[in-house]
N, C-alpha and C positions, 0 to 999 in steps of 0.2 A: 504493500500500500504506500502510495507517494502522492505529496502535495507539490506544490510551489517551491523553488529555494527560498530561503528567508533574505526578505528584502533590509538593507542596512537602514534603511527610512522608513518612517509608519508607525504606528503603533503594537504593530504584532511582534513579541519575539519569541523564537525559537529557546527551549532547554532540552535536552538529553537527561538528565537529572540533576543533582543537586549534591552528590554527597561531596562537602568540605569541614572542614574544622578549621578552616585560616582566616582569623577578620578581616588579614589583606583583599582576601578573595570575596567575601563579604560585602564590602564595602566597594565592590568592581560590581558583583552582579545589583547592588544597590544605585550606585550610578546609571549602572546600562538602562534597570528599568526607570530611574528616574529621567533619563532622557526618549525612554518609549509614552511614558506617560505625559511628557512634554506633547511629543507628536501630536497624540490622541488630542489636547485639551483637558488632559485630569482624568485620561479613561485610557485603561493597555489591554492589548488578550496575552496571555503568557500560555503557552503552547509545551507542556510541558512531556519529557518523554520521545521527543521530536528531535530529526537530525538539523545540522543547517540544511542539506541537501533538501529535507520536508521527508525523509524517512519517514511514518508512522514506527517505531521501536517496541517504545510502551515501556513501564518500570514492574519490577517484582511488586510485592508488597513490604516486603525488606525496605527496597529501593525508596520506595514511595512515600514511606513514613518517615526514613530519615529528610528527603526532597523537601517535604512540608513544614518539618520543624523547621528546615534551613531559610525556606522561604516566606515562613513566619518572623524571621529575624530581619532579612530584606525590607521585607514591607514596614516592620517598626520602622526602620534605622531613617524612612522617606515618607512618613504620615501615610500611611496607603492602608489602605485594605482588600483582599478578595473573597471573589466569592465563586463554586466550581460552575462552570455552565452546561457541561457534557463530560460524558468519557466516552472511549472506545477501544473495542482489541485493535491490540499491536501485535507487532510479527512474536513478541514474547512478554507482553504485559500487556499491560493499561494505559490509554494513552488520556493525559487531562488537558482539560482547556479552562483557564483562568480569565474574571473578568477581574480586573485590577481598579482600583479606584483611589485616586486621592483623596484624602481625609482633613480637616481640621479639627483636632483638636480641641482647643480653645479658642474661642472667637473673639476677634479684634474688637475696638472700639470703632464704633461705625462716625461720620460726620460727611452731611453733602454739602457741596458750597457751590450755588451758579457765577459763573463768567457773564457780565451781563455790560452793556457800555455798546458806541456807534460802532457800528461797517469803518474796518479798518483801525480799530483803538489799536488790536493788536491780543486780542482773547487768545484764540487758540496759538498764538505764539506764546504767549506767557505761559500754557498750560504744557504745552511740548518742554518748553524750558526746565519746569519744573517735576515733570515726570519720566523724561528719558535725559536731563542731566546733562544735557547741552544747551550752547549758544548758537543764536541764529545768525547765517551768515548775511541780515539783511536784503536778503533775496527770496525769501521763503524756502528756508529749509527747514526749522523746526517745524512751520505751519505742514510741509506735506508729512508730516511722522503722525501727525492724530485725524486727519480732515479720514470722512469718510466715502466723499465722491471725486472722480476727475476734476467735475467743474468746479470743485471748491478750488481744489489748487488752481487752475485757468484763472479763474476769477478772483483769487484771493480772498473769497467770503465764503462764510459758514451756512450754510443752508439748513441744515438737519441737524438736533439733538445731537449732541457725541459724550461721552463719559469715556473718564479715565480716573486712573488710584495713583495718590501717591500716598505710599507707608512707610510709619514710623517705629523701628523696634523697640522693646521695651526700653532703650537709652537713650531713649529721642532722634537715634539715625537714619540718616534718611536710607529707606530697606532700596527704594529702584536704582538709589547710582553704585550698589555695589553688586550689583545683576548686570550681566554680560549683553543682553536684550530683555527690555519691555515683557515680562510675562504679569500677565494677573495674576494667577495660580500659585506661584512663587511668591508675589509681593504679597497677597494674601494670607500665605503662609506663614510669612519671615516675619510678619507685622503685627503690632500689638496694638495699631489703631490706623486704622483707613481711612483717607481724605476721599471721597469723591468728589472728583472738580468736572463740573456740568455747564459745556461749552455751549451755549445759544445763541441763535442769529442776530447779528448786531444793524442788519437791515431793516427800514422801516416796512418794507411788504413780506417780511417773515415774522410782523409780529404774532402771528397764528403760532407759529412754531416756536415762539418761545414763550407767549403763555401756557403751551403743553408741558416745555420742561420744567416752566416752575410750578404748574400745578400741578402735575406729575410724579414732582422729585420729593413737594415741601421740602425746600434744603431749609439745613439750621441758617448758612448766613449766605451773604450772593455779595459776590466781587464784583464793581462797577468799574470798569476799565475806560482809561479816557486818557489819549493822544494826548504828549505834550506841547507835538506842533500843532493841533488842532483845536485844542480847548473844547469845551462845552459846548460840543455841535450834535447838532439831528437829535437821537435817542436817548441823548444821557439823561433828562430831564424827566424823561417818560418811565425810562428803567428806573430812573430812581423812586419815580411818584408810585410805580408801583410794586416796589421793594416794599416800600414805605406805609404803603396799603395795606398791604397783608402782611405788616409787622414784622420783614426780614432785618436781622438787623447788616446796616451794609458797610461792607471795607472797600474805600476806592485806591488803585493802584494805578499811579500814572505813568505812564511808558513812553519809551523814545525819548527818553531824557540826555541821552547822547547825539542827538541829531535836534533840537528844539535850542534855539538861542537863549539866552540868559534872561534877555527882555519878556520873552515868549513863554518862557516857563512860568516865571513869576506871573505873568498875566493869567494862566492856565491857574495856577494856584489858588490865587486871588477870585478867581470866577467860585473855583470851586467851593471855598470858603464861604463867599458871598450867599450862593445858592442852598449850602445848607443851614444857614443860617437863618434864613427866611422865615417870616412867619408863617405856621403852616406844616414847617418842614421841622425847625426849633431844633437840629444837632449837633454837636460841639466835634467839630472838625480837629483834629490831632495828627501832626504830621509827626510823623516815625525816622527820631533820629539816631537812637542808640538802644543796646539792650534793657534800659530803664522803661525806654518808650511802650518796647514790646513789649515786658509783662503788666505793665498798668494796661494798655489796650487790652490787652487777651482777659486782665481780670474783668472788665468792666463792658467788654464786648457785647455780653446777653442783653443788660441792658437798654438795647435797642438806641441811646443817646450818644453815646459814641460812636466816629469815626474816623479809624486810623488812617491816615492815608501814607501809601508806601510809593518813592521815588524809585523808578524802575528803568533798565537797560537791558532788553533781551540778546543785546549784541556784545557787550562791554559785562557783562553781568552784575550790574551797580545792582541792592536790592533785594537780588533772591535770596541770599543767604538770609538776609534779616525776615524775608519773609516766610521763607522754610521754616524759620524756627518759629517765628510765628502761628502759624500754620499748624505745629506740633505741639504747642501748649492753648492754644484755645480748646474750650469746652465745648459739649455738645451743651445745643439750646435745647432740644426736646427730649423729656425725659421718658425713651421706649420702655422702656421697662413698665411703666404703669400703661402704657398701649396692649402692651403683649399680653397681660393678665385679660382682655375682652377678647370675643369671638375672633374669629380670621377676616378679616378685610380685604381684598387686595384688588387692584384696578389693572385690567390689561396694557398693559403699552406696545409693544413689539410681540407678532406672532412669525413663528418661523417655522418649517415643514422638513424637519430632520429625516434623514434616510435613517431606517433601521429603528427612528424612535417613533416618530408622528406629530404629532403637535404640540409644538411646544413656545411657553409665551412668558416673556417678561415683564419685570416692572416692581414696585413696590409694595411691599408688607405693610401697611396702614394702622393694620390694627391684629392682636392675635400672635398664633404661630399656625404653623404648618411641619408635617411629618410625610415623610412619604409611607405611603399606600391608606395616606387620610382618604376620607370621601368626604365632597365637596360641593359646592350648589356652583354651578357655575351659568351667567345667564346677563341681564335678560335677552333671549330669542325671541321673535317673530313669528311664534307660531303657538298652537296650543298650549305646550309645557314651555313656558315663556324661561324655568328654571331648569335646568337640566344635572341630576346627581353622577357625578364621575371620580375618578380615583387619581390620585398624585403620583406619579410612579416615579418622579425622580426631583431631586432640587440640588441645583447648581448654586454657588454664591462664586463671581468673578472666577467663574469656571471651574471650582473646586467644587467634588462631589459632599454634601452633607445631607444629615437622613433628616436635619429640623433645622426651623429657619423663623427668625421671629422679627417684629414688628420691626423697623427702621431699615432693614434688608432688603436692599434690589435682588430679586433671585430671578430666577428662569425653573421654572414647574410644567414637565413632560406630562400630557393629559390627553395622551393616543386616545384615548376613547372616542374625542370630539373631532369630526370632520374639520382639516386647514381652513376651509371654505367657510366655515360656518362661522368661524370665529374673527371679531373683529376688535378694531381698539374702543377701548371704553367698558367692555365687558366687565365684571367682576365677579371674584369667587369667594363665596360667604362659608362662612362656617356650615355642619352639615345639618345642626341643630336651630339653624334660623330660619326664617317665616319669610322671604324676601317676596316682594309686589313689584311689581314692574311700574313707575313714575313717566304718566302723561304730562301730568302737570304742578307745579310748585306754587308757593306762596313766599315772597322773602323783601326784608326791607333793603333796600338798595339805596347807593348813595352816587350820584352820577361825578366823576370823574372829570370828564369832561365832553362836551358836546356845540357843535358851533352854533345850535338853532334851539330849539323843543322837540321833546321828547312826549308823544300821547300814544293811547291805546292804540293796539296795532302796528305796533313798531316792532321789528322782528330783528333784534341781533343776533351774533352767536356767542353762544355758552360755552363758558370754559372752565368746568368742575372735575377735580382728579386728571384724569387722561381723557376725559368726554369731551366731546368737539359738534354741537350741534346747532341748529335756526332754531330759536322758540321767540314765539310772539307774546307780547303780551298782549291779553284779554281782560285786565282790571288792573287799574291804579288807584291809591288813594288820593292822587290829585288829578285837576284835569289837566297839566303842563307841568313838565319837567326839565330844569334848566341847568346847567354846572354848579356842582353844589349843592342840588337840592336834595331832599332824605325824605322818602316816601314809603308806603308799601307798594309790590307788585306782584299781580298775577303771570308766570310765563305758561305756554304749552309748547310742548317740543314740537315742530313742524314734521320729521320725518320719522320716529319708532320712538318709541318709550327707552328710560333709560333707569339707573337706579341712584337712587339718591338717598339722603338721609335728613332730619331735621338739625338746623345748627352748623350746618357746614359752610364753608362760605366760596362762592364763586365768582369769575368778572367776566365782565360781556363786552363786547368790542363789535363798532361797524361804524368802518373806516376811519376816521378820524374819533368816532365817539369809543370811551372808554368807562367803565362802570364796574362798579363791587358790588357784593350783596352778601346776606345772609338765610339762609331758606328758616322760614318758622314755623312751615308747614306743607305737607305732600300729598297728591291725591293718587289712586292709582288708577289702572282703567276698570 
């Protein structure tokens, strides 16, 4: 019986067996599979019993016991675990096949932070800088290491939601610049608290895509990035109003301070200064110039009244070190821990169509936890059973296999049962012990942001709650004109499916230049 020769690439490898007593050797086959599990994403087959040639051999039972202790030691020595998927005769044993799976452990401290500031401040340059541990050569080189499409590079703008980690080990080091390439799996690993830094489009006609990531992500704080040669131009005012909205609290970081004139900068400063001080706005602006600076900011951060601002050079590297460290002693603002004791929450964001697995969807834990082989409501559908019950068969965090996953965690949850097709952004998946109704229509008082004209019955913006992205109109006000500023109640109806909602959550509505918050105080279903 013969297979394939074992490929040097991939995640499968070949073993013959396993009998050693040498750590040397040990800690050889502990590398090798640590670089098969790389391949995979945090997933290996280990083929055990197997020639390189792809012999089927197979082991005694002698053979096989000693094989498994030894490969019980492997898998400690690299957070892994397996588990057997098949066996079969060999030409004179047993032949096994192993799934492999990277482990954590102990779970890091979690913190999300959005990149938010105009087209061209310089976001996903900042974010490359500080996650792959280089300078940009001023031409966009850091920018193409995190972008996710062609045209961002062509274009030099971010169009689409991106996330990346940077981690800090139990010493406060930074875990990515002593990694040879950018893995999550590993920084994950090595790390004893996670930054997630949530790159958003800094265009004014991508505002749809970045109210998804922040209402998507609720990060604890959001970075406002703002050009030194440019100053306080297009979005920074909007980003900020509506950081400020939904009570993020914000650190701004100004960039290209190596190419912005003396005169120019200070002008940039001064804006900035100016505008947060504003009535309205009322925050005590802190420029970061030594390690004193950093830990008063970091203490006093949550407070939402602070804001540090950090002098930055993605080319010259002025900055990121004081911002790294930064970065590594600021607190998380929301405390998961009282989230995770309520049911499971969770809102779809990203669905993807795994070969070999099925469907499988990202995004965040909101409320709850999650196990795998839970069973779950996941919905609402467009059809009769608007709630649909199904099973978790897997959960990823920054690609590392885990069997539970709780509240503040971006994960990805394998839910083969549910057709690709069916399943869209905005969906969510409730505990399996909850009552969920499908939401036509809300009731919430809203505070309009801004708007060039009035606002009456009939006026259909889009909704943007969680990852939900929809037209609802409203059908009842409590006044008959709504202008910038004013605090009403409102009736909306989603125009195109029901969706699900909750009382007390709060959402903002936007259509086109009009912008709006709200709070829902009440839900009706169909």
């Amino acid at each position: 019986m013969q297979i394939e020769s074992e490929n040097s690439e991939g995640n499968i490898e070949y073993k013959l067996k396993l009998i050693v007593d040498d750590e040397e050797r040990l800690n050889e086959l502990a590398t090798q599979l640590n670089y098969r599990l790389n391949e995979g994403g945090g997933e290996a087959f280990y083929e055990v019993g197997v020639s390189d040639e792809g012999e089927l051999l197979g082991l005694t039972p002698q053979e096989a016991e000693i094989t498994f202790k030894n490969f019980d030691k492997v898998c400690k020595k690299i957070n892994a675990s397996y588990k057997l998927v098949r066996k079969v005769q060999g030409k004179r044993g047993l032949v096994y096949e192993l799934l492999v799976r990277r482990i954590a452990e102990t779970l890091p401290l979690n913190l999300s932070i959005v990149l938010l500031g105009n087209v061209d401040a310089g976001k996903s340059t900042l974010k490359s800088t500080l996650v792959h541990n280089i300078l940009d050569d001023g031409n966009g080189l850091a920018m193409s290491k995190v972008v996710r499409y062609i045209h961002e590079i062509k274009m030099r703008r971010t169009s689409a939601v991106n996330t990346h980690i940077l981690g800090f080990n139990e010493n406060g080091e930074d875990v990515n610049s002593k990694l040879l390439n950018y893995s999550e799996s590993e920084i994950y690993l090595k790390s004893s608290k996670i930054i997630n830094l949530i790159d958003l489009a800094g265009h004014e006609r991508y505002i749809r895509t970045t109210l998804k990531g922040i209402m998507g992500n609720l990060p604890d704080y959001a970075i406002l990035v703002v050009a030194a040669n440019a100053g306080t131009v297009g979005t920074f005012k909007e980003h900020l109003g509506i950081s400020l909205a939904l009570k993020i609290p914000v650190i701004v970081c100004v960039t290209k301070i190596d190419i912005a004139p003396e005169p120019k900068l200070k002008e940039t400063l001064n804006d900035i200064t100016r505008i947060l001080k504003l009535p309205g706005i009322n925050q005590i602006p802190m420029i970061v110039k030594g390690e004193d600076d950093i830990v008063v900011a970091a203490r006093h951060i949550r407070s939402g009244r602070i804001v540090p601002i950090f002098l930055v050079s993605n080319t010259r590297g002025d900055g990121l070190r004081e911002l790294k460290t930064f970065l590594n002693i600021i607190p998380p603002r929301i405390s998961w821990k009282d989230y995770s004791e309520k049911p499971l929450k969770f809102y779809v964001d990203e669905i993807f169509n795994v070969t070999g697995v099925g469907t499988v969807v990202s995004g965040l834990i909101e409320e709850g936890t999650a196990s795998v082989e839970d069973e779950v409501f996941i919905g609402p559908f467009e059809d009769r059973v608007p709630f649909k019950k199904v099973k978790i068969k897997g959960i990823q965090i920054n690609r590392v296999f885990v069997n539970r996953a709780f509240a503040g965690q971006s994960v990805t949850f394998a839910i083969p049962e549910i057709d690709f097709e069916n399943v869209r952004r905005g969906l969510v998946i409730l505990d399996k012990k909850s009552s969920p109704k499908p939401i036509k229509s809300f009731k919430a008082i809203i505070k309009i942001l801004h708007h060039p004209t009035t606002i009456r019955v009939g006026y259909s913006p889009v909704i943007h709650a969680h990852t939900i992205r929809q037209t609802a109109k409203i059908i009842q006000m409590g006044k008959e004109l709504l202008r910038t500023g004013d605090v009403a109640e409102a009736t909306f109806e989603f125009q195109i499916r029901p969706e699900y909602l909750e009382e007390n959550e709060i959402f903002m509505f936007r259509e086109g230049r009009t912008r709006g918050i709200g709070k829902i105080i009440e839900t009706y279903s169909l």
